[in-house]
N, C-alpha and C positions, 0 to 999 in steps of 0.2 A: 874170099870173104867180103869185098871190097864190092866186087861185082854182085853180088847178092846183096849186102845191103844198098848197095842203088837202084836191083830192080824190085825190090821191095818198097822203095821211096818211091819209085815211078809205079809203082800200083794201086799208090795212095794208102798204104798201113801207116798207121801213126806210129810213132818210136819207133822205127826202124831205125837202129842202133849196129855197129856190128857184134858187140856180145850175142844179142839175139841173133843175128846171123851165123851168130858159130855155135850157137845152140842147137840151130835149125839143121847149119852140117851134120853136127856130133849125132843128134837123135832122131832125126827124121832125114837121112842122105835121100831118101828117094824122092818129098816133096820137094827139098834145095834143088835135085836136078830137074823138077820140072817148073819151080821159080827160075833156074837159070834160061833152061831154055826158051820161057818167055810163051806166049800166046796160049797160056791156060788157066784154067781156076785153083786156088787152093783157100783152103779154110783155118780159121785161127780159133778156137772157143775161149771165149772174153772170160769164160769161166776159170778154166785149171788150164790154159796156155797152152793147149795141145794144139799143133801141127798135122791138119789131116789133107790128105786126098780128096777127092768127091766119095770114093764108096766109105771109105771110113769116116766122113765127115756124116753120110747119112747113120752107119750105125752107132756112131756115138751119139748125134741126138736123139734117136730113138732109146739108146738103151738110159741114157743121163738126158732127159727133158724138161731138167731145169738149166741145163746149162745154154750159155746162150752162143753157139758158133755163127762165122760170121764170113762171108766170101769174099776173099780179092783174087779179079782179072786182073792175069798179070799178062800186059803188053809184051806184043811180043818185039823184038830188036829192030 
């Protein structure tokens, strides 16, 4: 959890906390492992806090286009 919330802080997301890190574990294990791995994109929607991928980050703003998601590169190690 430790190690996610700092490559979260090195991706530049604001409130990167570790509750939210262990949010991120609990409900979305597959974005956390590719935040830990480092050298990829994931998305956050500012809206309802959802944790997406690239492909489900495109079809949730298609299908909710009011909501507003949002990308961080996350550096890789």
């Amino acid at each position: 959890m430790e190690a996610l919330t700092a490559q979260l802080r090195r991706a530049g997301i604001p409130h990167a906390h570790p509750s939210g890190a262990l949010d991120l574990l609990v409900l979305h294990p597959e974005v956390a492992a590719q935040v830990l791995a480092g050298g990829c994109r994931v998305y956050l929607c500012a809206t309802c806090g959802s944790w997406l991928d690239a492909t489900r980050a495109i079809a949730h703003q298609d299908a909710l286009p009011t909501h507003d998601v949002q990308g961080f590169n996350m550096p890789a190690e």
